[in-house]
C-alpha positions in Angstrom: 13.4 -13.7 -0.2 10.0 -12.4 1.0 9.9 -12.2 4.8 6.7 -12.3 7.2 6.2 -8.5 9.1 7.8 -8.8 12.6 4.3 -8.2 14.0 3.5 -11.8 13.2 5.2 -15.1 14.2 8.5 -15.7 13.7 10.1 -16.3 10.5 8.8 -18.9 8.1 10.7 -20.5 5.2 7.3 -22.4 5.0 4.2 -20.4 6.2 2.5 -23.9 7.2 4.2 -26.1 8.5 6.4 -25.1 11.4 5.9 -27.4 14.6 7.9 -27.7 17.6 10.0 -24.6 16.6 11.3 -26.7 13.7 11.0 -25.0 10.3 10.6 -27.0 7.4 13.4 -26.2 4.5 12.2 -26.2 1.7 13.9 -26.6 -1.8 12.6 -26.7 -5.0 9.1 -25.9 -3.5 7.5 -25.2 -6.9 8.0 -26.8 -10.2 5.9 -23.9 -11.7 3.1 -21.5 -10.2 0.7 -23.3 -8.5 2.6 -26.5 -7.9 4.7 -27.5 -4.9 6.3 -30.5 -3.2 6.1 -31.6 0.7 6.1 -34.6 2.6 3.6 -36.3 3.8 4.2 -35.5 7.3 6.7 -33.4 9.9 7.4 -33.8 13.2 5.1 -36.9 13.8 2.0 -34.0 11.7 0.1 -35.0 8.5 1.1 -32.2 6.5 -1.4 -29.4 5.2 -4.1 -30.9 3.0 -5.3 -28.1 1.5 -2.2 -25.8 1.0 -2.9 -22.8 -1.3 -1.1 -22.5 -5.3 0.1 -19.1 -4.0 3.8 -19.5 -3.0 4.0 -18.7 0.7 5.7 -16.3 2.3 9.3 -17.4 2.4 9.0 -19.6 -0.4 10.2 -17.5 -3.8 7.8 -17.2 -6.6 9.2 -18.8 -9.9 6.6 -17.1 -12.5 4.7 -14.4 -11.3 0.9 -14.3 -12.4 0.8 -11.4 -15.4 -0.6 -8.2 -14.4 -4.1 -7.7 -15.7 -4.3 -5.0 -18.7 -6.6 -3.2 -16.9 -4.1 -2.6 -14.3 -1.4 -1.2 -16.7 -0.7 2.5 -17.6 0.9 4.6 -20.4 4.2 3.9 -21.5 7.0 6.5 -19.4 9.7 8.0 -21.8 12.9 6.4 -20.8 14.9 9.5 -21.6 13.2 11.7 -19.8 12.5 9.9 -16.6 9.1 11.0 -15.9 5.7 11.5 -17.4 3.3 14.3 -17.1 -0.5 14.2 -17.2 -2.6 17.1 -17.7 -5.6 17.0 -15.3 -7.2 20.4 -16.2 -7.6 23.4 -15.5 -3.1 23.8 -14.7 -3.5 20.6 -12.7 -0.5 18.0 -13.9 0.1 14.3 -12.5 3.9 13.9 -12.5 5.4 10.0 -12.5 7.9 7.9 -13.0 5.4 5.1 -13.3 6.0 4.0 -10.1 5.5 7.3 -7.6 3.0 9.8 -8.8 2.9 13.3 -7.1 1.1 16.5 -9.0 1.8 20.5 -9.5 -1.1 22.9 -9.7 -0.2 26.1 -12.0 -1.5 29.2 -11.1 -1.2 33.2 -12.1 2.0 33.7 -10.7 3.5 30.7 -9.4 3.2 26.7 -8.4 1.8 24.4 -5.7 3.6 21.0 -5.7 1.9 18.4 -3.7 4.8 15.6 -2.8 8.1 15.0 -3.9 9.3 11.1 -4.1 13.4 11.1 -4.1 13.1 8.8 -7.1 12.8 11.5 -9.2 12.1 14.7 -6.9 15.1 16.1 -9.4 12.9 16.2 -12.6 9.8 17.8 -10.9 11.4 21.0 -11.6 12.1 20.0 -15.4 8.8 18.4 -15.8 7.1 22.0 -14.3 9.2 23.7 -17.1 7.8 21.8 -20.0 3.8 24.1 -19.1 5.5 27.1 -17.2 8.3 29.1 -16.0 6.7 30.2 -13.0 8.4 29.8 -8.9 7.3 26.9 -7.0 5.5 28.5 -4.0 4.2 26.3 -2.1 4.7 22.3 -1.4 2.2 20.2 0.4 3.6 17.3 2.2 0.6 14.5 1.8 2.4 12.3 4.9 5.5 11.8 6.5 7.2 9.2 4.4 10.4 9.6 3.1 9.3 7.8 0.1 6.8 10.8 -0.8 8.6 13.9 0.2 12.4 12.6 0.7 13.3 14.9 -1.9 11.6 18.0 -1.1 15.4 19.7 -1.0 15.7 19.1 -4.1 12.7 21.4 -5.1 14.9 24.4 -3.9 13.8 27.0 -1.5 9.9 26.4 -1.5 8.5 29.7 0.8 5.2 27.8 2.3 5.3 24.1 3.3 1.9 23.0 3.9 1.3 19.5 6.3 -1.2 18.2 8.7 -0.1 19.1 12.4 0.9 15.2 13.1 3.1 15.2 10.1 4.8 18.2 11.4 4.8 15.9 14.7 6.8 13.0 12.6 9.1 15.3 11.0 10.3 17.0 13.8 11.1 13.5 15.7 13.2 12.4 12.5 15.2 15.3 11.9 15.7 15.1 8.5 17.3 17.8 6.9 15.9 16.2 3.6 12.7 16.5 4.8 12.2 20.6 6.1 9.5 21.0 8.6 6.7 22.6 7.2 5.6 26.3 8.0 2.1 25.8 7.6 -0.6 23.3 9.6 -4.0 22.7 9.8 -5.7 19.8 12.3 -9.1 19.0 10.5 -9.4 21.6 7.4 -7.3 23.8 4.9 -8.9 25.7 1.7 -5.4 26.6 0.1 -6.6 30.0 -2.4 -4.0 30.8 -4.6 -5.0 33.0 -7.5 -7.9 31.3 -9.1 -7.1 27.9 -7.9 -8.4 25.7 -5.0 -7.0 23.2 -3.0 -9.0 21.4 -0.3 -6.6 19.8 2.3 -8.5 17.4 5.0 -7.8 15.1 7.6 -9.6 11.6 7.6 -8.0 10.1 10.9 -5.1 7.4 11.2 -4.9 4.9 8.6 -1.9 4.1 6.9 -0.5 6.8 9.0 -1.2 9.6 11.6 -1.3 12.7 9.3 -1.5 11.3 6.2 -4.4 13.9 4.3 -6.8 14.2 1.2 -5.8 16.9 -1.2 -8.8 17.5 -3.5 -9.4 20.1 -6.2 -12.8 20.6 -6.7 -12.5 22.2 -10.6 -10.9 19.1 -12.2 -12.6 16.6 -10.2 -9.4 15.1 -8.9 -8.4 13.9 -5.4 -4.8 13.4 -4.2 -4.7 10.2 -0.9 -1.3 8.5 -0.8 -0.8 4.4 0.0 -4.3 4.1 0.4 -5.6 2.5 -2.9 -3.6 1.1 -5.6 -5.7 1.2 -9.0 -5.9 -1.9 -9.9 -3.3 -3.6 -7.9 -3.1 -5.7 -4.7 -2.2 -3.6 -2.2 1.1 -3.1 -1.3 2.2 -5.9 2.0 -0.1 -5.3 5.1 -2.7 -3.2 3.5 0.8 -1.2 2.8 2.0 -1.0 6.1 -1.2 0.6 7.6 -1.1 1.6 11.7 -4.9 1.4 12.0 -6.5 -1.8 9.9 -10.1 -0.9 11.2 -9.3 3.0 9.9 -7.7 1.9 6.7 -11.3 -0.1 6.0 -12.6 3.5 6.5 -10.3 5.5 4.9 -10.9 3.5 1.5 -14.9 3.5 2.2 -14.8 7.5 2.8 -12.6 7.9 -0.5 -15.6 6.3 -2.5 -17.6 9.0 -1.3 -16.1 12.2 -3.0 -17.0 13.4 -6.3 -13.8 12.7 -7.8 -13.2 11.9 -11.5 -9.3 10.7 -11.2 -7.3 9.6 -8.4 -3.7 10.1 -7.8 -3.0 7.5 -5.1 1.1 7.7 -5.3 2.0 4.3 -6.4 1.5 2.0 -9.7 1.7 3.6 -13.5 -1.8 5.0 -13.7 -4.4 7.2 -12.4 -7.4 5.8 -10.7 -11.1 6.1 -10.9 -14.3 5.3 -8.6 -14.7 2.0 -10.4 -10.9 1.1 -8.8 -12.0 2.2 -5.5 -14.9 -0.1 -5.3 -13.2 -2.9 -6.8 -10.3 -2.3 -3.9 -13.1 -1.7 -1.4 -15.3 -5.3 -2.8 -11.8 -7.7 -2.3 -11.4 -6.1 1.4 -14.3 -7.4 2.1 -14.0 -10.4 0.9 -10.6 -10.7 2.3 -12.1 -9.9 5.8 -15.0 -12.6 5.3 -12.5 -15.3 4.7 -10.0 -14.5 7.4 -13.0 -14.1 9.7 -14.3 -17.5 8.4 -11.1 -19.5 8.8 -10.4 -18.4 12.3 -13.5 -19.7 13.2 -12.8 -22.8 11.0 -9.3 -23.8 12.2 -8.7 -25.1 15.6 -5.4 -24.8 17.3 -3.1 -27.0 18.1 -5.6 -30.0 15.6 -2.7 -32.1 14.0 0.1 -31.2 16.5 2.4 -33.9 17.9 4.5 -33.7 21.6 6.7 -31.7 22.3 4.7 -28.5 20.1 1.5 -28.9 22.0 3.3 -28.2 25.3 4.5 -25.0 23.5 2.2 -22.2 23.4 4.0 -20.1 20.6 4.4 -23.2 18.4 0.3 -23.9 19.0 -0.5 -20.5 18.3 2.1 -19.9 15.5 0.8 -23.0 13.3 -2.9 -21.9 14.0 -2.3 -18.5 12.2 -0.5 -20.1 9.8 -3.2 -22.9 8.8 -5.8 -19.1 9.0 -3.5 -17.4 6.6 -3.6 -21.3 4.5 -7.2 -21.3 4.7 -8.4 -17.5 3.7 -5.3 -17.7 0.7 -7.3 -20.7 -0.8 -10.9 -19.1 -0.3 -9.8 -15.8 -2.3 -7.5 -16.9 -4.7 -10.0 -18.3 -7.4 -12.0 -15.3 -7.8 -9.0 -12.7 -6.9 -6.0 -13.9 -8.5 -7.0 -12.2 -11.9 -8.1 -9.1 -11.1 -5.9 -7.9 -8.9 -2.1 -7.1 -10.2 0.4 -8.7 -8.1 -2.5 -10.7 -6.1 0.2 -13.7 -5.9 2.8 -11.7 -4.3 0.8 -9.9 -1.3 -2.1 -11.9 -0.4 -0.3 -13.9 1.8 0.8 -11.0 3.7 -3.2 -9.8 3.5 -4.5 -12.6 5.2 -2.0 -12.4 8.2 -2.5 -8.8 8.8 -6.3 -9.3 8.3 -6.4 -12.2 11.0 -4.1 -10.1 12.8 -6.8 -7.2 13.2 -9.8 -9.1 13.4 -8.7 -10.9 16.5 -6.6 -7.7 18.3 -8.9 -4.8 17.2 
């Protein structure tokens, strides 16, 4: 059961059509994808003319929409757990086709740049199948347990590298799972480690304080976690971003390196510039429908007594009938190229509604 962010309204089992604090139950809501049932009206309301094919939130999805080719990536060896990627020049994606972190070999040792519990274990292994060399340094991308919640498992790593706000983050959670790192930087960081070169920067807050771009400049490859997500919808609420207006920046600044391949953290493949402006073309269009609907739908329109003497129930079914509205608008020329479009857009729209009328 898929469940609206507690920043919105309250719970829906049926994103549109709550009124007087009565939720609509719905069963059976879909015969297949793109077909529901409802009644014709609720609480003395005419229910939703126009209601979008994508299953709401609440409201499970029987057949997802198949994930575009394009948005698939090499097969992972189930044995082994993992899959490595050479990069150039000693630089190595390593994934288990869901996380993706890398390792840069140098003269005498390596620089490992997150480490996702879900398989923090075989980084080591997967290092051993190019070199035998110590892990020297690890550079903490962000916070997130998710990304570095197996950093222990790496063994005694001398230099941990993170921006000063991670550091921040890390030291509020106390997790022994996550050590604090012994290096910070605020804006910039040239890591020089033999021959190699790592460029560590600070964009600003966007998916979250701290969270940095790790480029090396030889092999053309930049390294920005939960930011993009090659060919995929992005993960719920532009994946949890704190700053929507920064995480519109974020993406638009990440277009403007000279970057070859992309190791965004998620999804089974690398991506490239053309996946940025594809990401970077259905924000916009996203934030042109929600901004068109709100200006479109009028609260409280349709509304019997009591709900209209209740200003959370007003408001509540007015976002609703946004999110309704900017789901239809994007779904025809969206639901195809984007992987998983049908299972996040939903949560797009609210958070995109959400920013444009609180930002």
């Amino acid at each position: 059961m898929r469940s609206k962010s507690a920043i919105f309204s309250p719970t829906h089992l049926c994103a549109v059509l709550l009124c007087a604090g009565t939720v609509l139950l719905v069963a059976n809501a879909f015969a297949h994808e793109g077909e529901r049932t409802a009644p014709a009206t609720t609480n003395g309301r005419a229910a939703h003319s126009a209601l979008p094919q994508i299953a709401p939130i609440g409201v499970p999805i029987k057949n997802h929409l198949p994930i575009p080719e394009h948005a698939q990536g090499p097969a992972l060896d189930a044995k082994k757990g993992y899959r490595l990627q050479e990069l150039g020049a000693g630089l190595f994606m390593i994934s288990d086709n869901i996380y993706q972190s890398m390792f840069l070999v140098y003269e005498t040792g390596v620089v490992v740049a997150d480490a996702p519990p879900s398989y923090a274990a075989r980084i080591v292994q997967g290092i051993r199948e190019v070199t035998d060399k110590p892990i020297t340094h690890l550079i903490y991308s962000h916070s997130h347990i998710d990304h570095i919640g197996g950093a222990k498992q790496l063994g005694a790593v001398p230099n941990i590298i993170a921006h000063t706000e991670t550091k921040r983050l890390l030291a509020r959670a106390k997790d022994p799972n996550r050590p604090l790192p012994s290096i910070t930087f605020e804006d910039r960081y040239t890591l020089n480690v033999g021959t190699k070169v790592l460029d560590l920067s600070y964009h600003g807050v966007a998916h979250e304080p701290g969270n940095i771009f790790i480029y090396a400049p030889d092999q053309q490859t930049l390294m920005v976690i939960d930011v993009v997500f090659p060919g995929w919808m992005p993960w719920r609420r532009f994946a949890l971003a704190q700053d929507v207006p920064g995480y519109f920046s974020q993406v638009a600044e990440i277009g403007k390196v000279p970057f070859k391949t992309l190791i965004a953290g998620h999804v089974a493949r690398t991506g490239t510039p053309a996946d940025v402006e594809l990401q970077l073309q259905f924000m916009t269009d996203l934030k042109t429908a929600a901004g068109r609907a709100l200006s479109d739908v009028k609260p409280g329109e349709g509304l019997a007594q009591p709900a209209l003497t209740n200003p959370w129930a007003v408001f509540d079914d007015y976002i609703d009938r946004v999110a309704a509205q900017c789901v239809s608008e994007l779904t025809p020329k969206w639901a195809s190229k984007l992987a998983a479009f049908d299972v996040y857009i939903w949560d797009q729209c609210y958070a995109m509604e959400q920013s444009l009328r609180i930002d």
